[in-house]
C-alpha atoms as an extended CHARMM CRD file, in Angstrom:
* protein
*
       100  EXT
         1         1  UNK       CA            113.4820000000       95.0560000000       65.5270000000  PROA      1               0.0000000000
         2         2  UNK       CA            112.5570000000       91.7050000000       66.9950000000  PROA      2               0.0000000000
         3         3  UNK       CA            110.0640000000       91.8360000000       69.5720000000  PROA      3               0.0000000000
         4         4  UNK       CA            110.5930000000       88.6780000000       72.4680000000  PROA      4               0.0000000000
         5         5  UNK       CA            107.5720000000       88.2060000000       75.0630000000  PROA      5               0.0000000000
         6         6  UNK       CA            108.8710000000       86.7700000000       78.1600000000  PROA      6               0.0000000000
         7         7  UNK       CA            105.6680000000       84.8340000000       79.7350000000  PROA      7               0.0000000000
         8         8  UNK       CA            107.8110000000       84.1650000000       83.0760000000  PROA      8               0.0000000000
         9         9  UNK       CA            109.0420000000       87.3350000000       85.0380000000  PROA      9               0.0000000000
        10        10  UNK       CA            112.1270000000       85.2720000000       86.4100000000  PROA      10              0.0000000000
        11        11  UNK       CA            113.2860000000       84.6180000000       83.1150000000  PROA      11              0.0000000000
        12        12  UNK       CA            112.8960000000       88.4690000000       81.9280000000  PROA      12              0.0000000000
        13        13  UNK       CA            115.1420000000       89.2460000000       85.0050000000  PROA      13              0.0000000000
        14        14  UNK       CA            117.4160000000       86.4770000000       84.0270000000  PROA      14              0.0000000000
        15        15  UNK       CA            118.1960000000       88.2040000000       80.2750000000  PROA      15              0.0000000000
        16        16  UNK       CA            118.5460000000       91.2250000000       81.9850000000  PROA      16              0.0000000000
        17        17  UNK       CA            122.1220000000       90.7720000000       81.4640000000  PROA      17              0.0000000000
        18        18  UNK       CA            121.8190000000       91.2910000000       77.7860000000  PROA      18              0.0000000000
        19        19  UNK       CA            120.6770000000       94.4840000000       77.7740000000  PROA      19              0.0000000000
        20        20  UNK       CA            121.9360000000       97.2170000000       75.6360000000  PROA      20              0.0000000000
        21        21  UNK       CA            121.4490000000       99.9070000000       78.0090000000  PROA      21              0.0000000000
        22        22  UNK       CA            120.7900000000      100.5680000000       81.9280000000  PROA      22              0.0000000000
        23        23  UNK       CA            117.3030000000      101.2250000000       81.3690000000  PROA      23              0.0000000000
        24        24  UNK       CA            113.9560000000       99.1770000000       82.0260000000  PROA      24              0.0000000000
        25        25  UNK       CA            110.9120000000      100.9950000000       80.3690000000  PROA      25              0.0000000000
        26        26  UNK       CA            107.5920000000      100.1740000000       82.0810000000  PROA      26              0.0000000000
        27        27  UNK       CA            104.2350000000      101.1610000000       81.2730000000  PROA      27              0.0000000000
        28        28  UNK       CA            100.7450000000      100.6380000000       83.1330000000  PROA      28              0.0000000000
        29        29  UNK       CA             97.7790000000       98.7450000000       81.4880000000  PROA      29              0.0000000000
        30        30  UNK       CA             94.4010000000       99.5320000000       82.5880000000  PROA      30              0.0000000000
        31        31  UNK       CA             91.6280000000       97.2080000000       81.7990000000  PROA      31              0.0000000000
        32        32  UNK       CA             88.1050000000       97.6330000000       80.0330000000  PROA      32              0.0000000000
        33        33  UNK       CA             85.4440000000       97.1020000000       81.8690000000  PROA      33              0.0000000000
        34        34  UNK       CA             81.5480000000       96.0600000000       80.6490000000  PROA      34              0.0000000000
        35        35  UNK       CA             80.5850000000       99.3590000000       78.9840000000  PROA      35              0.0000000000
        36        36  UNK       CA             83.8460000000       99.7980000000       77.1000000000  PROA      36              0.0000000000
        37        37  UNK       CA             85.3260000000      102.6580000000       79.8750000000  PROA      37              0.0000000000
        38        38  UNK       CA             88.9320000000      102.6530000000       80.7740000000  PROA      38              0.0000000000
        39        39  UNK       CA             89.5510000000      101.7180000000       84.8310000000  PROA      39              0.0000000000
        40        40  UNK       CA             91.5470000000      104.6230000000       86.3970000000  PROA      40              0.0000000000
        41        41  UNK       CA             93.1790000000      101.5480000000       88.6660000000  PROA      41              0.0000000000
        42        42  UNK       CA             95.6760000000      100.2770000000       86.2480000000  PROA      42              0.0000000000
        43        43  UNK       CA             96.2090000000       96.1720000000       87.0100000000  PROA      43              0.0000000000
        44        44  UNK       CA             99.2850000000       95.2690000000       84.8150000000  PROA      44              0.0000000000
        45        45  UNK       CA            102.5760000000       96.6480000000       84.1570000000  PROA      45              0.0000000000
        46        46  UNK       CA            104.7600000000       95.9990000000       81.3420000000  PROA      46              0.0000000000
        47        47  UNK       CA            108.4960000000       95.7000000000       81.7370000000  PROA      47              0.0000000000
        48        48  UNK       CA            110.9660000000       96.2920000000       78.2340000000  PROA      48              0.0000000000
        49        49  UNK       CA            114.4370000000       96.4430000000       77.6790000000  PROA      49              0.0000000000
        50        50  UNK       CA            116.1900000000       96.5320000000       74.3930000000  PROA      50              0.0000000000
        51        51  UNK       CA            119.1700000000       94.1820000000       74.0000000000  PROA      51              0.0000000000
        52        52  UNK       CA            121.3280000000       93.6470000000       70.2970000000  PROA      52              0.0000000000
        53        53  UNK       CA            121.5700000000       90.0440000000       68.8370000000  PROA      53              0.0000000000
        54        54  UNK       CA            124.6120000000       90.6610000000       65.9720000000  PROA      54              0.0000000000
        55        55  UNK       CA            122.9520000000       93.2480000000       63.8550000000  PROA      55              0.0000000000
        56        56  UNK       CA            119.2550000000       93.4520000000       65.1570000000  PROA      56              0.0000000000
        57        57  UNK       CA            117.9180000000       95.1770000000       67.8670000000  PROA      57              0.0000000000
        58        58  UNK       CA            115.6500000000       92.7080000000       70.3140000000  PROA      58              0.0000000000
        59        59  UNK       CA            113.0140000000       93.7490000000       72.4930000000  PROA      59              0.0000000000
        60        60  UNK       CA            112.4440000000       91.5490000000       75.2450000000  PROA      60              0.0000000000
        61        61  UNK       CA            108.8790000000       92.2840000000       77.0140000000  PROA      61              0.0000000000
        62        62  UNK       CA            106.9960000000       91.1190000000       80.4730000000  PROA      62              0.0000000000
        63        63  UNK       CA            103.9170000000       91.7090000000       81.8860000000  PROA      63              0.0000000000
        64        64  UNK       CA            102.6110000000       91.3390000000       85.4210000000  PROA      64              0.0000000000
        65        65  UNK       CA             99.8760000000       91.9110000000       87.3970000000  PROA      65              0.0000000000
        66        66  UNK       CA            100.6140000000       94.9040000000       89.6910000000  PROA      66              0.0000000000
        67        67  UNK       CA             99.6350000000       97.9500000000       90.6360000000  PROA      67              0.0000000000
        68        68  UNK       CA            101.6610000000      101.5440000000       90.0330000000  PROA      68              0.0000000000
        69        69  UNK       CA            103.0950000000      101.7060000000       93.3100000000  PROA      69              0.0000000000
        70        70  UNK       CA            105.3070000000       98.5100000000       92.7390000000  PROA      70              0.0000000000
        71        71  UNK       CA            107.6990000000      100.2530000000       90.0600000000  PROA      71              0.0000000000
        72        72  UNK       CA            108.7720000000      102.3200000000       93.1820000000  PROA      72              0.0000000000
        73        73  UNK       CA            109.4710000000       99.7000000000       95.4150000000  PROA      73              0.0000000000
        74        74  UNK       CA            111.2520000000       97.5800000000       92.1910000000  PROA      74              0.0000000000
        75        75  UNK       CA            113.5320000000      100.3210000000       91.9010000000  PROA      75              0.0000000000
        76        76  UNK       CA            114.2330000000      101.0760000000       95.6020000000  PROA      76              0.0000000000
        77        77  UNK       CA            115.0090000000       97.1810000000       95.4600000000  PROA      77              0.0000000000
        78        78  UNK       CA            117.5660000000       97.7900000000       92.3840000000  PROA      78              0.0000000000
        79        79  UNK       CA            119.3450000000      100.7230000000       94.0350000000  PROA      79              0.0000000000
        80        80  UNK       CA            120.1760000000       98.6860000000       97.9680000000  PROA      80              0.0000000000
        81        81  UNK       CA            121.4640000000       96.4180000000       95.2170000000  PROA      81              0.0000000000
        82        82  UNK       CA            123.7640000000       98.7670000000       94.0180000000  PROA      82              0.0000000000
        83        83  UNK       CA            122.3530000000       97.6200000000       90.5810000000  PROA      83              0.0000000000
        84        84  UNK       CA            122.9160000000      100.6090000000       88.0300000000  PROA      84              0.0000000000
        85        85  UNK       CA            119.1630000000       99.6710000000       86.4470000000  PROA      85              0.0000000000
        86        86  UNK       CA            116.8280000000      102.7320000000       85.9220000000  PROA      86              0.0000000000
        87        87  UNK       CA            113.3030000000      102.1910000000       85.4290000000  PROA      87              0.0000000000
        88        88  UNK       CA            112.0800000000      104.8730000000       82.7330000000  PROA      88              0.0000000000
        89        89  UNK       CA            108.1020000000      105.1250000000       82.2360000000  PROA      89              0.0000000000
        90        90  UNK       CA            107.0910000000      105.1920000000       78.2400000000  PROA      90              0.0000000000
        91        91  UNK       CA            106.9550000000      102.7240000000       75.5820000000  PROA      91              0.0000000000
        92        92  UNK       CA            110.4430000000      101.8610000000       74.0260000000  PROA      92              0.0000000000
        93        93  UNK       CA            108.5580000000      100.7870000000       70.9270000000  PROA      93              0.0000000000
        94        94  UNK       CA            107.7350000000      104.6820000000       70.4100000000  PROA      94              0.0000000000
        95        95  UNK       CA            110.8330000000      106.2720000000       71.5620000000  PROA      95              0.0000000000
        96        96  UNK       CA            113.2440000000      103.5500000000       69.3810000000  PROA      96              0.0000000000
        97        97  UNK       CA            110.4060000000      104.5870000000       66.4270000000  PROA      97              0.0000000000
        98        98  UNK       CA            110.6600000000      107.8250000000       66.6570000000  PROA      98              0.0000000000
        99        99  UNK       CA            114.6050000000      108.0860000000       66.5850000000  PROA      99              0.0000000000
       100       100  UNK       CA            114.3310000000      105.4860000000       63.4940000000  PROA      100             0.0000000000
């Protein structure tokens, strides 16, 4: 599997039209702070969607500053739309692994 980061969140939505399925994976990143504790307020998400360049599988991956409550409003977005995109919390690295 090739693994693409996307720096710019525009583009990411731009090569959403390569995807392989109709499912966004997100995840939440918390940060460290000073004594090495985990913040219960995570401050990034991470948006991945698997595509398929001839015979490889591509993973194309964002992050943003955010905060949990935005993967709500990004899907309400999605379905006015009428966009058939589900966002599905979890780590596609782990679930594509694990079905390796």
């Amino acid at each position: 599997m090739i693994v693409i980061y996307v720096e710019d969140l525009e583009d990411f939505v731009n090569l959403l039209s390569e995807r392989v399925m109709d499912k966004i994976f997100y995840e939440f990143n918390g940060s460290i702070n000073d004594h090495n504790v985990h913040k219960e307020s995570p401050n990034q998400i991470t948006l991945q969607f698997l595509s398929k360049v001839e015979n490889s599988l591509v993973l194309y991956e964002t992050i943003f500053d955010g905060e949990p409550n935005e993967i709500s409003k990004i899907q309400e977005v999605l379905d006015e739309a009428e966009i058939e995109l589900k966002l599905i919390k979890g780590k596609i690295r782990e679930i594509f692994l694990s079905y390796s």
